[in-house]
Backbone as CSV, one residue per row, in Angstrom:
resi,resn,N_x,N_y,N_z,CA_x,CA_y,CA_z,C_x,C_y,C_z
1,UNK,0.849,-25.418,6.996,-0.213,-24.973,6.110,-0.577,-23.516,6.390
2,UNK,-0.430,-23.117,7.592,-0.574,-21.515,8.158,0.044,-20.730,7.205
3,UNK,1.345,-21.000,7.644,2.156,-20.016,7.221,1.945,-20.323,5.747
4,UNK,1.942,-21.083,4.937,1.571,-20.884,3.654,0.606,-19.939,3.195
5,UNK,-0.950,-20.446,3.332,-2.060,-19.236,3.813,-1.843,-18.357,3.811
6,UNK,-0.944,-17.580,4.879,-0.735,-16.431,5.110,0.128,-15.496,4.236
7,UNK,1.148,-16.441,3.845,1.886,-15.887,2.864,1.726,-15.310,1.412
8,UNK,0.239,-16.473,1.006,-0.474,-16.403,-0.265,-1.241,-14.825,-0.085
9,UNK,-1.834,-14.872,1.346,-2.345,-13.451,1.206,-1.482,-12.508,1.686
10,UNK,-0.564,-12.121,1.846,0.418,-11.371,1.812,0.410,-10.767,3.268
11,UNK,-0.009,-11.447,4.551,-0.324,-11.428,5.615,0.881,-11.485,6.393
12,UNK,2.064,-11.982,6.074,3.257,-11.992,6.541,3.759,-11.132,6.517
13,UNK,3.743,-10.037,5.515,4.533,-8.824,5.128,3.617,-7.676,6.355
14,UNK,2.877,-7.922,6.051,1.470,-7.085,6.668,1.799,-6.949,8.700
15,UNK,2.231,-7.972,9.087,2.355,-8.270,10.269,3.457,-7.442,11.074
16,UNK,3.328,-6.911,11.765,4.356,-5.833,12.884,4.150,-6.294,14.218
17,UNK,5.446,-6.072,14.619,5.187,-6.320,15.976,4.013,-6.149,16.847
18,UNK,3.498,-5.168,16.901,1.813,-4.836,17.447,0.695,-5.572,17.149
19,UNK,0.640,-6.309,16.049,-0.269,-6.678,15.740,-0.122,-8.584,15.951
20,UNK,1.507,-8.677,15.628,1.628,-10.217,16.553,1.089,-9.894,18.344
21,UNK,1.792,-8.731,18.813,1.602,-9.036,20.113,0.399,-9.154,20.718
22,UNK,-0.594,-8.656,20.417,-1.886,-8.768,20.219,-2.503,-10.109,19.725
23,UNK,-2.214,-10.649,18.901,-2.403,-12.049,18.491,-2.601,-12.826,19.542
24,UNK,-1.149,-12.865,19.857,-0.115,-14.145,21.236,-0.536,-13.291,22.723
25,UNK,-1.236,-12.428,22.912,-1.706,-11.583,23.741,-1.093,-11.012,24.766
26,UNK,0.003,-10.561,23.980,1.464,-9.777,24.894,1.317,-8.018,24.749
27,UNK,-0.237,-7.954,24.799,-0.073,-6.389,24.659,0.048,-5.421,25.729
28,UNK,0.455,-4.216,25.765,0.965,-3.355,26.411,-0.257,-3.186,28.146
29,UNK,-1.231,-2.971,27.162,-2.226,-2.889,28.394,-2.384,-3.888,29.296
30,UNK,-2.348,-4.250,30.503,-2.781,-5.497,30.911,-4.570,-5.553,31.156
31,UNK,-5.482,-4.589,30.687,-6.369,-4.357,30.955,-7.640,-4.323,29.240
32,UNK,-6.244,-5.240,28.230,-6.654,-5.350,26.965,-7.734,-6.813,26.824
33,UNK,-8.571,-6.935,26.092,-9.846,-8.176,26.471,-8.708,-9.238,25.489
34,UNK,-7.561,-8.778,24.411,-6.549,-9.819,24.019,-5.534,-10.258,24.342
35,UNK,-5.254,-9.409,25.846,-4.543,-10.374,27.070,-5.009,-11.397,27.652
36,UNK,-6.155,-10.899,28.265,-6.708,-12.464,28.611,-7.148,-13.338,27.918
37,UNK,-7.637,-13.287,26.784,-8.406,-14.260,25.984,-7.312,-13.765,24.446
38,UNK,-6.521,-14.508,24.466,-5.737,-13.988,22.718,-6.653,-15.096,21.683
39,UNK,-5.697,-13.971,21.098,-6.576,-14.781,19.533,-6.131,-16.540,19.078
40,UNK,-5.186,-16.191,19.567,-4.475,-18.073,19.038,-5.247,-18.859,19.791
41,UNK,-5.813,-18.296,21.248,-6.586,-19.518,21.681,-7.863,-20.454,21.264
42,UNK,-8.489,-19.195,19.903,-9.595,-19.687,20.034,-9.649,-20.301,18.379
43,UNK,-8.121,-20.977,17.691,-7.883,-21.504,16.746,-7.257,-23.004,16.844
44,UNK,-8.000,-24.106,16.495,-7.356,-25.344,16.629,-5.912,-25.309,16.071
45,UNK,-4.845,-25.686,16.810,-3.341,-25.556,16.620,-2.907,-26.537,15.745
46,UNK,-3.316,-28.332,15.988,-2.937,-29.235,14.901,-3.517,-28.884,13.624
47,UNK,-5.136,-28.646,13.557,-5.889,-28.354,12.299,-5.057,-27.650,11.609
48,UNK,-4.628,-26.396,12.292,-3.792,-25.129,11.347,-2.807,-26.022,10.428
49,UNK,-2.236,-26.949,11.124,-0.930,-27.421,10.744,-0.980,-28.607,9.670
50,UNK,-2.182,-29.477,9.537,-2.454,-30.556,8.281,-3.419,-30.241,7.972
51,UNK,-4.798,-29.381,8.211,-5.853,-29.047,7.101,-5.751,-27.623,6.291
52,UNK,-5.225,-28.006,4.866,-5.405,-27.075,4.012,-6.776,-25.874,4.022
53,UNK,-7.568,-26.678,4.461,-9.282,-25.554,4.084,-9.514,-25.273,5.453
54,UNK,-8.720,-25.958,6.853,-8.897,-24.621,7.938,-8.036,-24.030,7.961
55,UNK,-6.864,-24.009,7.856,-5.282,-22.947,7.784,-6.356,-21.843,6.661
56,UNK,-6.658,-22.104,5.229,-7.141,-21.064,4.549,-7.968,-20.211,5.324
57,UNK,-9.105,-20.946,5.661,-10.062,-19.998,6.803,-9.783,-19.221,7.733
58,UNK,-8.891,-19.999,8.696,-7.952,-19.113,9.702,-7.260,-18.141,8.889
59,UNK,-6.595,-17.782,7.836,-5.842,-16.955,7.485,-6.802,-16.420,6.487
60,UNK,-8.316,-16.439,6.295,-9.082,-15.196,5.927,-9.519,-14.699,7.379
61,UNK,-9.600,-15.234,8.280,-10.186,-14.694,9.811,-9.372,-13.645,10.337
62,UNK,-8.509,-14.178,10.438,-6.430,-13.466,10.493,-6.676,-12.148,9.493
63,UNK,-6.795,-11.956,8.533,-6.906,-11.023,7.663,-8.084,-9.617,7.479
64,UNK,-9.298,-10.286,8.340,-10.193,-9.909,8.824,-9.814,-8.715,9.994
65,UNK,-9.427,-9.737,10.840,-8.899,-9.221,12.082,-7.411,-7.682,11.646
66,UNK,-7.126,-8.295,11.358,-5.973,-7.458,10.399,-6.341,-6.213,10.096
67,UNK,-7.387,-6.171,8.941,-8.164,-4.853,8.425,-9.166,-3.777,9.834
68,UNK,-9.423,-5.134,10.825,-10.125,-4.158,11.702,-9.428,-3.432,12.402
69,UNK,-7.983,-4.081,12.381,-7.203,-3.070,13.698,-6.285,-1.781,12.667
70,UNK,-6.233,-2.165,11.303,-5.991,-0.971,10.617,-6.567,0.308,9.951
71,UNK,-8.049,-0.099,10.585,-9.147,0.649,10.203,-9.549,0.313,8.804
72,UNK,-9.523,-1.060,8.011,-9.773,-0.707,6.430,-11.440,-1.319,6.852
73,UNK,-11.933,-2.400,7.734,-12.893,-2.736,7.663,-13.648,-2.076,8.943
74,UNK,-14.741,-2.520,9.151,-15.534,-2.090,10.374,-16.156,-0.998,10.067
């Protein structure tokens, strides 16, 4: 259901290496607050996967997150 979500908002295309690694919290710094605490942790993993209306949510949160690290929001 994620990857659907994500795809609808065009969040897949959008995604670069930097911004997965950061996600999965493989970033460069070891002194980054999304090394220790990444973002996937703080998303229920089965929910993503059989609820349609939290995968959507997660992938407006995801998208959120998205715009802040590209500067469009904040």
């Amino acid at each position: 259901m994620i990857l659907w979500s994500l795809w609808r908002r065009g969040l897949l295309r959008r995604a670069d290496r930097e911004k997965i690694g950061l996600f999965l919290g493989w970033g460069s710094d070891p002194l980054q607050l999304s090394r220790r605490y990444p973002l996937w942790r703080s998303v229920g993993k089965f929910r993503l996967l059989f609820s349609p209306a939290y995968a959507e949510g997660a992938a407006r949160w995801i998208e959120y997150r998205m715009n802040l690290f590209d500067g469009l929001e904040g």
